[in-house]
N, C-alpha and C positions, 0 to 999 in steps of 0.2 A: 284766904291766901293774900299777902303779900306781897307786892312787888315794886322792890323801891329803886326804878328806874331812873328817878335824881337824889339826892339824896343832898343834905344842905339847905338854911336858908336864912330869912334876918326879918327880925319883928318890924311887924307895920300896926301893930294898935296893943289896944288893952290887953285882949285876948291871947296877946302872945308873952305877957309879961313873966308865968313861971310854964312855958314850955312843958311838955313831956320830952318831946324830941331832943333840946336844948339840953335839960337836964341828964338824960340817957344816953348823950352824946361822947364823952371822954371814953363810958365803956365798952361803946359798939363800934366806932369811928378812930376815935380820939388817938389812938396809940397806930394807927394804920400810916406808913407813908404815901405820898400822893405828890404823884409829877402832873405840873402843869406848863403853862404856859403862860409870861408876859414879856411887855416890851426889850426887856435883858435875854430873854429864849428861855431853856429849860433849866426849870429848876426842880428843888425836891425841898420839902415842909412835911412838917406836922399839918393835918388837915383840921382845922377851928369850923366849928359850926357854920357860918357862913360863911365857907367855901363852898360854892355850888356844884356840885359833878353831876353831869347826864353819863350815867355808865351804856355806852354800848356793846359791852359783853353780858351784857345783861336783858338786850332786848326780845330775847327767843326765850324766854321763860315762860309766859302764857302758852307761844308755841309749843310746848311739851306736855301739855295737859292737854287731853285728851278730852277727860270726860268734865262736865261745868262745872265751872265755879263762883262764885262770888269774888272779885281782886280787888283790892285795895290799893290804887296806885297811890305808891311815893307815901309812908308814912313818916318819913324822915325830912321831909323836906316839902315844898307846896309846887304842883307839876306845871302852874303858869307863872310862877317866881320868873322878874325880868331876865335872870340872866340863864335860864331857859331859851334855847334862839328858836325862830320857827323852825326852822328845819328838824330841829330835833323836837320838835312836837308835831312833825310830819312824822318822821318814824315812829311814835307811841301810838301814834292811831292808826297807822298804817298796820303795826300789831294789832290792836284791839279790833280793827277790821279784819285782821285773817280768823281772827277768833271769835267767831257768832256761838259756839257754843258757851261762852262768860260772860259774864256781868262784869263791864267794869265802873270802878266808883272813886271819881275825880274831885278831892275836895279842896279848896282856895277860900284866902282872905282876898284874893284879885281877882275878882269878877270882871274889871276892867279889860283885864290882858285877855280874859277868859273870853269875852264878846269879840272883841279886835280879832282875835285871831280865829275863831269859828264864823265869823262872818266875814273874812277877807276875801278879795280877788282870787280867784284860783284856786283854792285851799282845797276845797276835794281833788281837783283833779292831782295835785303835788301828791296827797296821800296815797291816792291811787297808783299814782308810780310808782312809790317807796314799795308799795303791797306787791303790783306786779314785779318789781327787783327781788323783795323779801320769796316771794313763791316761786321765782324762778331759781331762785340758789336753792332753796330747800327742795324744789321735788325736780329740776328739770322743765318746766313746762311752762306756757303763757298761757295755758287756762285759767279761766277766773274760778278760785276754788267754789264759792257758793254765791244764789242769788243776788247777796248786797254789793256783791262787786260785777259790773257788767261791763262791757265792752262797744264799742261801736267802730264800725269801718271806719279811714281817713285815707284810703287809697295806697295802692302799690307803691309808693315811694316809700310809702312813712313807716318807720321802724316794725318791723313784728305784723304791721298792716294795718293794725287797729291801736285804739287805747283806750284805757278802764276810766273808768267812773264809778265813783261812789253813789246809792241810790238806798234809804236817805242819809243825807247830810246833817247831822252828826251821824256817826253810826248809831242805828235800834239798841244795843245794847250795850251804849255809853251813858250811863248818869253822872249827872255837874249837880255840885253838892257846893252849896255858900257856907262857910262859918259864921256865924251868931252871935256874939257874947252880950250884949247890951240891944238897947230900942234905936240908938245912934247908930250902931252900927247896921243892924237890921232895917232900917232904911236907908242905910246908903248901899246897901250889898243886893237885896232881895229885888228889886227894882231892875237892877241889874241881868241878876238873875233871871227872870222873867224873859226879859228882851235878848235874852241870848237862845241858839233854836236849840232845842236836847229835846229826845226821848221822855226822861223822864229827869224832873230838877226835885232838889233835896236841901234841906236845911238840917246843918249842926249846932245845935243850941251848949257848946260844950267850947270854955269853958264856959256857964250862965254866970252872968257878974252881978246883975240887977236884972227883974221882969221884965220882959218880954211881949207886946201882944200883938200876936201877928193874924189878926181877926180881917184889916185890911187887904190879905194878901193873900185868904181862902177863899176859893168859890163856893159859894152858899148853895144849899143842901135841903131840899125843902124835907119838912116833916117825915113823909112819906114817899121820899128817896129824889132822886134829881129832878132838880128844876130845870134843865136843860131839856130835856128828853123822856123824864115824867116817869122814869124806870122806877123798878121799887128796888132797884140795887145801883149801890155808886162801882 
């Protein structure tokens, strides 16, 4: 599945030189009208590839699915694109935490923006909010619907009595996926990559421009199964 909760964006390297997105763009997008906002107030345009929208009619789509799945955020656009603000990347994982039953798979040329904002001040607890708001319009209640969102007392004064927290941080079933295209670029991405906290991290070697060896950046595997812990299975 699909969910392309921003949709829009603008090249930063090689990798991005013949788009799919860019190119599939006039006949998915291209002909749609789209009001926004600048320093004149509202207007209305044709939307051009890098115009960036976070759709929030769009955000209860994982919501709906019931049973798991594998989601692909934002294949039309890259989900830590600058002008993505945090708060509406509070909302996206505020969904992808009401939803433990999917997998979701986050891929960027900006690993940069990707650290910054998964290791900022505060950032779980903001998500946590967004969730407990998202849960209470949807079913009525200030229950934390499962395990990875918890709760702790803050005394009779404080709103509701309590408030959530995230437990862990990034959500269990959020994977951060780098793009690839060259050795240049894979080392300035994967490195990156690494030092940001996820679940579980991934590389797209797509589009590949020139080899690739990312031998640096596998933990080694002995013969007869991990070197870590000596298992005969990785």
């Amino acid at each position: 599945m699909t969910w392309n909760i921003v949709t829009g964006c603008s090249k930063v390297s090689a990798g991005c030189a013949n788009c799919y997105a860019d190119q599939q763009w006039p006949r998915h997008y291209g002909r749609q009208r789209f009001k926004g906002t600048d320093e004149r107030g509202l207007f209305e345009r044709n939307r051009r590839f890098t115009d960036v929208v976070f759709h929030a009619d769009r955000l209860d789509h994982p919501l709906r699915k019931r049973n798991p799945k594998r989601i692909f955020v934002t294949s039309f656009g890259d989900p830590f694109h600058e002008d993505v603000t945090d708060e509406q990347l509070d909302r996206i994982f505020a969904v992808m935490a009401l939803c433990p039953q999917h997998q979701f798979q986050l891929l960027t040329k900006r690993p940069e923006r990707m650290r910054k904002y998964l290791t900022g001040a505060g950032v779980a607890a903001r998500v946590a909010e967004q969730a407990k708001y998202m849960h209470w319009v949807r079913h009525g209640t200030h229950d934390a619907p499962h395990d990875g969102i918890r709760s702790y007392e803050v005394g009779p004064d404080a709103e509701f009595g309590y408030r959530w927290f995230l437990h862990p941080w990034p959500p269990a079933n959020v994977h951060l996926i780098v793009s690839v295209e060259d050795q240049k670029s894979a080392d300035e991405r994967i490195p990156v990559l690494l030092d940001t906290p996820a679940a579980v991290r991934g590389i797209s070697l797509e589009p590949m421009l020139a080899p690739v060896d990312l031998t640096a950046y596998l933990t080694p595997v002995a013969q007869d199964g991990c070197m870590e812990c000596g298992s005969p299975e990785r």
